[in-house]
C-alpha positions as CSV (number, residue, x, y, z in Angstrom):
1,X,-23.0,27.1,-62.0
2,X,-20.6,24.9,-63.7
3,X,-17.1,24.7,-62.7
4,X,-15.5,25.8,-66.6
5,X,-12.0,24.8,-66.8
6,X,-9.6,26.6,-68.7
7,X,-5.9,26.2,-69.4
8,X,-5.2,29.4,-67.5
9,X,-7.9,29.3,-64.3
10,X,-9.0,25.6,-64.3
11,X,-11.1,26.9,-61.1
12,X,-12.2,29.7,-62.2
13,X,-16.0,28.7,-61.5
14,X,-15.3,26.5,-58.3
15,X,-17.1,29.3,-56.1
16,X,-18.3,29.1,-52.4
17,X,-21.8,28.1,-54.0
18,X,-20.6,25.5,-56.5
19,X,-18.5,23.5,-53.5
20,X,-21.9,23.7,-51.5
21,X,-23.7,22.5,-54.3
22,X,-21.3,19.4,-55.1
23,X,-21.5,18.5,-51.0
24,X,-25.1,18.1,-51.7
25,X,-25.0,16.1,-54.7
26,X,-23.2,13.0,-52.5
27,X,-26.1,13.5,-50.1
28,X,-24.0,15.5,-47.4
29,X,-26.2,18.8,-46.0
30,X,-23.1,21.8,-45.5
31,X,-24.0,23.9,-43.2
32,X,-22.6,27.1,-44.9
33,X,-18.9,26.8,-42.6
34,X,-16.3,27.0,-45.2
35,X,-12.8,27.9,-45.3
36,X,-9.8,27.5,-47.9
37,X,-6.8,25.8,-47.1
38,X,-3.8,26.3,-48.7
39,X,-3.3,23.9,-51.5
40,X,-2.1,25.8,-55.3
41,X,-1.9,22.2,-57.2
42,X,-5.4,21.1,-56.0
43,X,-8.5,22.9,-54.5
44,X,-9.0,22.2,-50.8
45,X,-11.6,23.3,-48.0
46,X,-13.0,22.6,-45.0
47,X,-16.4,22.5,-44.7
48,X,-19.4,22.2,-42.0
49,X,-21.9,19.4,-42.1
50,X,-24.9,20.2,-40.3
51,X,-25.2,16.2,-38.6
52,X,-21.3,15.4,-38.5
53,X,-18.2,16.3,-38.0
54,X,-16.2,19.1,-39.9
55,X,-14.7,17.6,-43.1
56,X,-12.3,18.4,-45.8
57,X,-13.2,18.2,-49.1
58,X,-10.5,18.2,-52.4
59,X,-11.3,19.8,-56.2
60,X,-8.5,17.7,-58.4
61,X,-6.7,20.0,-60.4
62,X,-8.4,18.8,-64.1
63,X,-6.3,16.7,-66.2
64,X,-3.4,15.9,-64.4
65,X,-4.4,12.8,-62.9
66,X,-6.7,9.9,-64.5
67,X,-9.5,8.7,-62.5
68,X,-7.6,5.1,-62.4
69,X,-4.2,7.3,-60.8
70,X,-6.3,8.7,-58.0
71,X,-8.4,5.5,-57.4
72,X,-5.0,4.3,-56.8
73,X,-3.6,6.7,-54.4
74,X,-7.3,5.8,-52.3
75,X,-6.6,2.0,-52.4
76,X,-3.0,3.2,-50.9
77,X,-4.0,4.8,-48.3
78,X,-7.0,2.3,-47.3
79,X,-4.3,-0.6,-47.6
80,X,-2.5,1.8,-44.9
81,X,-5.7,2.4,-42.7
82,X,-6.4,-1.0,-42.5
83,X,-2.6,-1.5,-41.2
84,X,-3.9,1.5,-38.9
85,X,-1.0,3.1,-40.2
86,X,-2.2,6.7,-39.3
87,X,-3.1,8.3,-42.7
88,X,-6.1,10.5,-44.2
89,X,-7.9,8.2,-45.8
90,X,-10.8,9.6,-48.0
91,X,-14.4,9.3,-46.7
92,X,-16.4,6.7,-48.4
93,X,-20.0,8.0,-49.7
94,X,-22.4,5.6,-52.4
95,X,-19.7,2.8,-52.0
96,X,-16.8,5.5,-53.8
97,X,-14.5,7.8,-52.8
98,X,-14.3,9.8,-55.9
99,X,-17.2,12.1,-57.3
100,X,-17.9,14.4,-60.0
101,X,-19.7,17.5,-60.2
102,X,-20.4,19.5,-63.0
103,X,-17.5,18.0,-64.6
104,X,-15.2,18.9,-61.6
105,X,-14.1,15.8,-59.8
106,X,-13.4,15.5,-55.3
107,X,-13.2,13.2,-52.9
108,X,-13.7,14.0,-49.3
109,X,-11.8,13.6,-46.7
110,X,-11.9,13.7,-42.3
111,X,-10.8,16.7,-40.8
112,X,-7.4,16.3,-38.7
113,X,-5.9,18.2,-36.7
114,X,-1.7,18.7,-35.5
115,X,0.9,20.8,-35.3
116,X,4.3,20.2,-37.1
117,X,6.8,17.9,-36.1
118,X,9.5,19.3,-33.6
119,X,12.3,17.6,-36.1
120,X,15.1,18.7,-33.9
121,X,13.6,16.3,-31.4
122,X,16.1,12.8,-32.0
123,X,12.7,10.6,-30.8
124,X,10.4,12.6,-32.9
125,X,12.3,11.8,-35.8
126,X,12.8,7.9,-34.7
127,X,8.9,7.9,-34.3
128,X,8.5,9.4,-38.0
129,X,11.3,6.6,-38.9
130,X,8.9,3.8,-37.5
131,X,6.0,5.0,-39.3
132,X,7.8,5.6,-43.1
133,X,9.1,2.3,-42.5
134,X,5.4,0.5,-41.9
135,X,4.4,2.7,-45.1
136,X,6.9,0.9,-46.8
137,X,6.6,-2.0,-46.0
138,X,3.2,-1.9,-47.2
139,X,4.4,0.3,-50.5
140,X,6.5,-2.6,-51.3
141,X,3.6,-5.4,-51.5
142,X,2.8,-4.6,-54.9
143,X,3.5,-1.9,-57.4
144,X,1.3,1.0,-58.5
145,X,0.2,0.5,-62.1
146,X,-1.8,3.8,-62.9
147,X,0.7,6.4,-61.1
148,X,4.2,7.1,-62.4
149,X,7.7,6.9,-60.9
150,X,10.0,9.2,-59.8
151,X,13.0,8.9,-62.0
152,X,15.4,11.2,-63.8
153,X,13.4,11.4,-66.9
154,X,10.4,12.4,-65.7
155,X,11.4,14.7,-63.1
156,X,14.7,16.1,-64.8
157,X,14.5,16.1,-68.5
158,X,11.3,16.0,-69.5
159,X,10.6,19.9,-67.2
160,X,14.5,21.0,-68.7
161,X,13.2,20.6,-71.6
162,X,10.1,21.5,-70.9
163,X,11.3,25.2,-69.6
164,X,13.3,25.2,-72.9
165,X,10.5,24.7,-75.3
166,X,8.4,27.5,-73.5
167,X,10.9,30.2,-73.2
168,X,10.6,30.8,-69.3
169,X,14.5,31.7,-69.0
170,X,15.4,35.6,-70.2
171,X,18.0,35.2,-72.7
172,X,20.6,36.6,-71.4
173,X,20.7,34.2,-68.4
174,X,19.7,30.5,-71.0
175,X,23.2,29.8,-71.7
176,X,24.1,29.5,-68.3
177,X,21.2,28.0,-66.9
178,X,20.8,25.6,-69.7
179,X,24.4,24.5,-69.2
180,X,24.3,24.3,-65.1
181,X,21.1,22.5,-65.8
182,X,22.8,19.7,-68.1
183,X,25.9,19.4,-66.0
184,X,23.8,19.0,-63.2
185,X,21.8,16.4,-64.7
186,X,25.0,14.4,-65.8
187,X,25.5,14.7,-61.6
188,X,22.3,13.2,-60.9
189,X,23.4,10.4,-63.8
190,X,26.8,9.3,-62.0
191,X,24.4,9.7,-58.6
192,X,22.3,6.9,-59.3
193,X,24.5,5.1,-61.2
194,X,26.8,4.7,-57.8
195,X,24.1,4.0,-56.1
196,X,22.9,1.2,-58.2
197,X,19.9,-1.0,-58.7
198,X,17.2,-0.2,-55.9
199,X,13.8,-1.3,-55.2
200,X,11.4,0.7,-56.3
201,X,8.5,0.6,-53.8
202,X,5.1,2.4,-53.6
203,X,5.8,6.4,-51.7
204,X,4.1,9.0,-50.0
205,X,6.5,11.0,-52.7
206,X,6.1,14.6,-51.0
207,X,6.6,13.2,-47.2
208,X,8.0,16.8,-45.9
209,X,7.0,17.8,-42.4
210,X,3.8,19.9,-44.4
211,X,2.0,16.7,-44.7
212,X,3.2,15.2,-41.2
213,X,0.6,16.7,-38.5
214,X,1.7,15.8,-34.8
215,X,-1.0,14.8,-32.1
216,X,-0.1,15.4,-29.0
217,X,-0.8,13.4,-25.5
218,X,-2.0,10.0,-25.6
219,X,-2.5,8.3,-28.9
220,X,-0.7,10.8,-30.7
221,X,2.0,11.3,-33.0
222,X,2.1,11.7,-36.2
223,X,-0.7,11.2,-39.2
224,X,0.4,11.3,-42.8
225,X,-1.6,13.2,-45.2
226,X,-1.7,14.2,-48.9
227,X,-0.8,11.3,-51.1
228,X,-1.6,13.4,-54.1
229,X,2.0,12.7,-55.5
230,X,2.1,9.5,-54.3
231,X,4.5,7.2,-56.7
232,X,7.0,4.3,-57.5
233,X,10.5,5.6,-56.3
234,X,13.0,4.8,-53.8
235,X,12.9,4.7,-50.0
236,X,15.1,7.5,-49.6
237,X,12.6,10.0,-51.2
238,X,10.2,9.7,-48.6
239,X,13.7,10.3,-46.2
240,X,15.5,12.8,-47.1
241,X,13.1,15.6,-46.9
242,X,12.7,15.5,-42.9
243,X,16.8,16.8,-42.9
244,X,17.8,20.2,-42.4
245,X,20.9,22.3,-41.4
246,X,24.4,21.5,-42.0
247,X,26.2,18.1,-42.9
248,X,26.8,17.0,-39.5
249,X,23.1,17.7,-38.2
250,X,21.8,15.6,-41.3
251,X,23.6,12.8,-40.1
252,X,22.8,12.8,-36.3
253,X,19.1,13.4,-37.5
254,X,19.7,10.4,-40.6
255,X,20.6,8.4,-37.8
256,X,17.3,8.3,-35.4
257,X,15.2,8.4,-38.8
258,X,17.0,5.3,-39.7
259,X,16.9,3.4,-36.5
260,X,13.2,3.8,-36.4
261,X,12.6,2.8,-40.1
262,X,14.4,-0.5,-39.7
263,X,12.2,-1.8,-37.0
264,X,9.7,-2.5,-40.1
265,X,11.5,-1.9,-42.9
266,X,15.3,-2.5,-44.4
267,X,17.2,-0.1,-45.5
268,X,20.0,-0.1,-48.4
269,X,22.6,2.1,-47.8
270,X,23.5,2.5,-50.9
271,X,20.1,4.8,-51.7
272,X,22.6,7.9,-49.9
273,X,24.0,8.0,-53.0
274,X,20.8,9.5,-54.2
275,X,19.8,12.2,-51.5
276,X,21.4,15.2,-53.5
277,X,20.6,13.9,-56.5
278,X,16.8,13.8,-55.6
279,X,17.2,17.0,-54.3
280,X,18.3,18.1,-57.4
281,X,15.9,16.6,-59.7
282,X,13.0,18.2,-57.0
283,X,14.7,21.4,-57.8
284,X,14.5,21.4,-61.8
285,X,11.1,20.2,-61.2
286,X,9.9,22.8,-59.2
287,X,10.5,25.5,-61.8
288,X,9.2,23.6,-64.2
289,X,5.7,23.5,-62.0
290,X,6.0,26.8,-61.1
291,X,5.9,27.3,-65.3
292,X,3.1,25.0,-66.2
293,X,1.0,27.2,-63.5
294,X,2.0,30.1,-64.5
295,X,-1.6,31.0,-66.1
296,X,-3.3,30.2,-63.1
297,X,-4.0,33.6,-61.4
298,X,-3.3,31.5,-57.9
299,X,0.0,31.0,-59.0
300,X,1.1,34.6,-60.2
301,X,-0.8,36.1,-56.4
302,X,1.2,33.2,-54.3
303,X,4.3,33.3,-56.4
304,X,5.2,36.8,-57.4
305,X,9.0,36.4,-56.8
306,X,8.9,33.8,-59.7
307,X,9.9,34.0,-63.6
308,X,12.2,36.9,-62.2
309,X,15.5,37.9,-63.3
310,X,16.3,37.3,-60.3
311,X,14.5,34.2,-59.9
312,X,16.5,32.6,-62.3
313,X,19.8,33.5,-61.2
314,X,19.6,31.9,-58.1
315,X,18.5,28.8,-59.8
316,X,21.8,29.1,-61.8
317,X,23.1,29.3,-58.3
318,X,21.5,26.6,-56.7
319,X,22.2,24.0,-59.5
320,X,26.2,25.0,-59.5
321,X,25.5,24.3,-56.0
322,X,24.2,20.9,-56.2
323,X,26.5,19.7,-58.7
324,X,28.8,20.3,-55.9
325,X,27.1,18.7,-53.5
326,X,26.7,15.3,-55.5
327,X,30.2,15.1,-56.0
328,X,31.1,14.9,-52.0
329,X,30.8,11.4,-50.3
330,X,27.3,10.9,-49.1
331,X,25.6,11.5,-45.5
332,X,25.9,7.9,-44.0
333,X,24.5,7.6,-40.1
334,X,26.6,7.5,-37.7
């Protein structure tokens, strides 16, 4: 049975059958074990192979990437492997690592295993530090030339204008929002503007502690998965998501990120400047995702509180919030 995309279920035929079936056609025998993981953007599930070990298996969401973008994000992360820089790196079947099925393209991947990071834990974090900054290091070695970078544009205007265009925001509530949104984008303006000319360096791009599993005992630590948003950007991105809880725990934590980091990789203080500023742009972003999905029926079951009265009110809230935020003098390390 065919996979038939559509605008608004773009997996609407991807049934247990049809992810058997494309297992098959790289040669692999499934032995009928399947489970769904939880993935919204892409289509993700462990499988059973009847001689070899479990593995995972990933149904790109159509259209959004090229083939070129996600042969890209496999060179990355084999560049890392060989480094044995601890990442998932996509199985290799026929010589490729992407297929396609019935128009519906995967690649495959091995199955790890981990818990999540104990951030509170100063020598976790300096161990996650050490192993961003061997990403980097690698990320900086040449740029990406099929995948985008993160940059105000793309991840600021282009979804405000987006959410405009589609009339997500109840009308009674676009006034404010559009005019928290704009003042918060002229925030994000003066934010990297203080912070200057960076280098822009190959990411992870979405390094929170959901796509950092934790091996315990010997040999373990930490392995880095999901590059699907992997991108051009500054170091900082792939920092500032592993801080939590108030101002003064950010910069203890800051700290032991930092001092791992800089055993492979250095570090430009003035990218601080940009920590609220990223957060920001995730923030507008996110809605904006959340909006492009909105047809997809996994969206509307995993996401009810969304498109909301409600839901945008607290968005008015958060940006005021945020425009604050970029305003005081960034988190430096102590």
């Amino acid at each position: 049975m065919p996979a038939t995309a559509s605008s608004g279920a773009p997996f609407a035929g991807l049934t247990p059958d049809f992810v058997l079936d494309a297992l098959e056609s790289v040669g692999l025998r499934p032995d009928g074990r399947l489970l769904a993981l939880n993935s919204y953007e892409n289509r993700v599930y462990q499988v059973g192979i009847e001689d070899g070990p479990m593995l995972v298996v990933k149904f790109y969401r159509p259209a959004r990437w090229t083939d070129a973008a996600i042969l890209e994000e496999h060179s990355y992360t084999a560049e890392l492997a060989e480094r044995e820089i601890p990442v998932a790196e996509p199985v290799i079947i026929g010589g490729r690592s992407l297929h396609l099925h019935d128009g519906m393209r995967f690649t495959l991947f091995p199955r790890l295993s981990g818990r999540a990071p104990e951030l509170s834990d100063p020598a976790t974090l300096e161990w996650l530090g050490r192993f961003i900054g061997r990403i980097h290091a690698v990320g900086a070695l040449h740029p990406f030339k099929s995948r985008p970078a993160l940059d105000i544009a793309s991840f600021g205007e282009e979804p405000r204008a987006w959410l405009l265009a589609h009339d997500f925001i109840p009308a009674d509530i676009l006034p404010a929002w559009k005019s928290t949104a704009d003042q918060a984008l002229d925030g994000v303006r003066r934010a990297f503007d203080r912070a200057g000319k960076f280098a822009s360096l190959r990411l992870h791009g979405d390094c929170h502690m959901g796509n950092v599993l934790w091996q315990q005992g010997a040999g373990g630590g930490p392995q880095f998965v999901d590059f699907d948003d992997a991108r051009m950007g500054p170091a900082i991105q792939d920092l500032w998501m592993l801080l939590s809880g108030e101002r003064h725990e950010q910069v203890g934590q800051l700290a032991d990120i930092l001092a791992g980091y800089e055993d492979f990789m250095d570090f430009s203080p003035r990218e601080l400047h940009l920590i609220e500023a990223l957060r920001t742009l995730r923030l507008i972003h996110y809605s904006a995702w959340l909006a492009r999905r909105w047809n997809d029926p996994a969206f509307t079951a995993a996401f009810p509180w969304f498109n909301t009265q409600h839901y945008w009110q607290d968005r008015v809230l958060e940006l005021r919030e945020q425009i604050a935020l970029m305003d005081e003098p960034p988190l430096w390390p102590a």
